[in-house]
N, C-alpha and C positions, 0 to 999 in steps of 0.2 A: 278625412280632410275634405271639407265642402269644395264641389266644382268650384262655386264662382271666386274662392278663393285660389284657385290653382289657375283657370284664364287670367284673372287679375294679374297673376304673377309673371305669366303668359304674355300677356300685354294685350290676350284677346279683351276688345272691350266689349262684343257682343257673343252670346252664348244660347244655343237649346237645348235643355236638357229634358230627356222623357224617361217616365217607366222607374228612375230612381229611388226603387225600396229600401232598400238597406239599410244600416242604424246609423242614423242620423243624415242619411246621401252618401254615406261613405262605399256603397258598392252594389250594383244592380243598376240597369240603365244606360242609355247612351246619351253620348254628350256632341254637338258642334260648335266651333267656336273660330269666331275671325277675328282678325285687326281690322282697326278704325281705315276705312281710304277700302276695304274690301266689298264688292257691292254681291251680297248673297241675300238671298228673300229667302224664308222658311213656308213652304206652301204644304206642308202633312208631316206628320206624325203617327206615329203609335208608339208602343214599349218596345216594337222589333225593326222600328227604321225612322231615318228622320229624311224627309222629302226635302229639296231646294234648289234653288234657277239660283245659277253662278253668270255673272254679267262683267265679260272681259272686253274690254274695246268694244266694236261692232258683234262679238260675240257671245250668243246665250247656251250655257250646258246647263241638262239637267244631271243632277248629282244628289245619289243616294247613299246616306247608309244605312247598314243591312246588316241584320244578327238574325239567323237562322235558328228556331224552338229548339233548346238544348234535348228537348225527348224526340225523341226518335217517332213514337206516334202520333206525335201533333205536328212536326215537319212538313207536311204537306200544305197547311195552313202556312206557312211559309212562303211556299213556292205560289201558292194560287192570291198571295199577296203581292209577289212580283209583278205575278202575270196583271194583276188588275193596275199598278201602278205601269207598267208598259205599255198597256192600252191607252194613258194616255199623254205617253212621249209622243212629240212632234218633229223633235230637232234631236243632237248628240246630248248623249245619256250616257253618265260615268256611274256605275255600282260598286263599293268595296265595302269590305266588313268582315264578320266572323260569320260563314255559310252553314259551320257545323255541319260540315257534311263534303262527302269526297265526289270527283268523277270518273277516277279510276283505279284503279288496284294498287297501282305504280306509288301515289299518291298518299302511301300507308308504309310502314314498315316495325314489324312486331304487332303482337294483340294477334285476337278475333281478326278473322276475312268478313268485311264490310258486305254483306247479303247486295246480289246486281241488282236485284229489284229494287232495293233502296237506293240505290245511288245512280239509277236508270229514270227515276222522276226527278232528281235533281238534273239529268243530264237532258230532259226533256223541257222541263222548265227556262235553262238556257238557252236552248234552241227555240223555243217559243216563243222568247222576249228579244231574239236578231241581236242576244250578247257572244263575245269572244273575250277570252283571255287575252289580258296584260302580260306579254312575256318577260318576267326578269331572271335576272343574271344573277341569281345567289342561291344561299340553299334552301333546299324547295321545301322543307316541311317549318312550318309554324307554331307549333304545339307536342306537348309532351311531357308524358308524365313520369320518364325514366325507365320505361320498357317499351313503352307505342311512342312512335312519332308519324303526324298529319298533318297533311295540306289542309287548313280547314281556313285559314284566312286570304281571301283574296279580292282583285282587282277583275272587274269585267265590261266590256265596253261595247256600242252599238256596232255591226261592221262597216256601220257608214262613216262612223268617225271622220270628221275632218275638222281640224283644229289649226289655226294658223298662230299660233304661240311661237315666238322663238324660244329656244332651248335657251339661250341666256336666260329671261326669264322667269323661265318654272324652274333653274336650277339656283335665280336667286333667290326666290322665296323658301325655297327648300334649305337653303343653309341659312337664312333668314330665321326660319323654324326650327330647327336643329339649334343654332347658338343660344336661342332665346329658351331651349328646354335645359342646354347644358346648365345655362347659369343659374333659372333656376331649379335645377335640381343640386346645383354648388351650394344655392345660398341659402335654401329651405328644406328640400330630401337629404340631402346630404349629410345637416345637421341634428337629426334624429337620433342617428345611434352614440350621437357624443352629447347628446342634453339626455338620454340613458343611462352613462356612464358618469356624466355631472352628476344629476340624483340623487343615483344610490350610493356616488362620494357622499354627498354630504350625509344623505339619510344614517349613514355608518359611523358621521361625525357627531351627529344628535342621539344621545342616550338615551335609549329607552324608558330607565328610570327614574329619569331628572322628571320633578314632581311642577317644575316649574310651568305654569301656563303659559308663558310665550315660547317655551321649548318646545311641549307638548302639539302648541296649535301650528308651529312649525314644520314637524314631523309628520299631520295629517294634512299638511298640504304641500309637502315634500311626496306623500305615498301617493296621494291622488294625481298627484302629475307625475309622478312615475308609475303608475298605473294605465294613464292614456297614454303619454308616448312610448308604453314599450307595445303595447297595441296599435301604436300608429307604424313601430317599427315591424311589427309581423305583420301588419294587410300591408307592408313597402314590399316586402320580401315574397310573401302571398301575390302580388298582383306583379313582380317580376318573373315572377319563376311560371305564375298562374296553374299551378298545380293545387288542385282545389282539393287532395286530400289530405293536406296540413295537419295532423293531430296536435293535441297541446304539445307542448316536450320539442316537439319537431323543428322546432325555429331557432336560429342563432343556435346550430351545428353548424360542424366543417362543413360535412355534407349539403347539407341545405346550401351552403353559400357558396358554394364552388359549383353545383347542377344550376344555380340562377345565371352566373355568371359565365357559364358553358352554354347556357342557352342563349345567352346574348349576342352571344358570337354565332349560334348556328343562325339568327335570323338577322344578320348585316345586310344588308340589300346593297351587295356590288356594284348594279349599273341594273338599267329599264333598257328592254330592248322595245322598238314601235315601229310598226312596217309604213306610220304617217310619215311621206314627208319631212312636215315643218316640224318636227316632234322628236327630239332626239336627245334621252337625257344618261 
């Protein structure tokens, strides 16, 4: 499903998209994206962050997002990515994204024990760039693939932070965001697994050995769109659960549907806790 049709739907009218390999943009890459009336400037990129100056009233953040090299031996290349876009913050600096990587032991549960060397340059890196955690009030692991669960997505912020936002605000924009994904995920995800089940009604309605050519060129274009959307239906289900070792077969089980749907709940975001001030959501 192309980004700029999913902001479209969004109501984002401006988008960056980097790094977007995938078949056809359907997956690899990061995306930004805002409403019209939002004043954000895009000043860098690459495939593993997209750079930008957020301009609120009298105030300028910088705001980055961040995906950490999913290999382990190129991660460092990561971190000495941060470090050179930190060098040159001037003002408050917000980071969140996928870090792919932990800070502490606590921060894992099941699997392999995460080697401290590895997760001692990520803990170094932070400290070098004058970030701290966003502390929130929900459950702490983000990922998982049904035996490990990891902290690997996070929020980190300069310690100078000062933000005079009132909490009305940012908690309206946030349900602003939130309603605008329910609906369309009502009027367009939602409607996937039941134009699925339309299809192969009918494809079952249309006989296979009716000789007739309008029957025939029917049923080839009844199969090809039930061909793409049941593939739009596994990357829906793939990119909820984001359990990325999906086998064929694997999709549209109990199973499958009920660990997505388990996992949604372990990453609810309760409440933000912020030691600012004006900042309290």
């Amino acid at each position: 499903m192309p980004m700029a049709f999913v902001y479209n739907k969004l109501g984002f009218d401006i988008c960056c998209t980097v790094g977007s390999g995938g078949k056809e943009g359907k997956s690899g890459g990061l995306a930004l994206g805002w409403r019209p009336g939002v004043d954000i400037r895009v000043i860098g990129s690459s495939v593993d962050h997209i750079d930008a100056m957020l301009y609120v009233g009298n105030n300028c953040l910088r705001i980055t997002g961040f995906y950490g090299h999913p290999e382990t031996s190129l991660r460092s290349h990561s971190w000495e990515l941060l470090r050179r876009i930190s060098s040159t913050v001037t003002g408050a600096w917000f980071v969140f994204g996928d870090f792919n990587e932990l800070i502490g032991h606590e921060e894992k549960l099941g699997g392999c024990i995460r080697p401290n060397a590895q997760m001692r340059k990520f803990q170094e890196a932070i400290l070098d760039c004058g970030l701290q955690e966003v502390q929130f009030s929900s459950p702490m692991f983000t990922w998982s693939n049904g035996h490990t669960w990891e902290w690997l997505d996070r929020e980190v912020i300069q310690a100078e932070w000062e933000l005079s936002i009132k909490a009305g605000d940012v908690l309206g924009c946030l349900q602003n965001i939130g309603k605008r994904l329910q609906r369309w995920n009502k009027e367009k995800v939602g409607n996937i697994p039941k134009k699925v089940v339309l299809l192969r009604e009918e494809l079952q309605r249309l006989p296979f050995d009716d000789t007739r050519a309008e029957v025939q060129e029917r049923r080839k274009t009844v199969k090809q769109e039930l061909t793409k959307y049941t593939a739009y239906e596994e990357e829906l289900w793939a990119h909820r659960s984001r359990v990325t070792w999906m086998k064929a077969g694997d999709s549209n089980t109990k199973f499958f549907h009920n660990y997505v749907k388990s996992r949604g709940w372990r990453n609810k975001v309760m409440g933000i806790c912020c030691n600012t001030p004006n900042l309290h959501i």
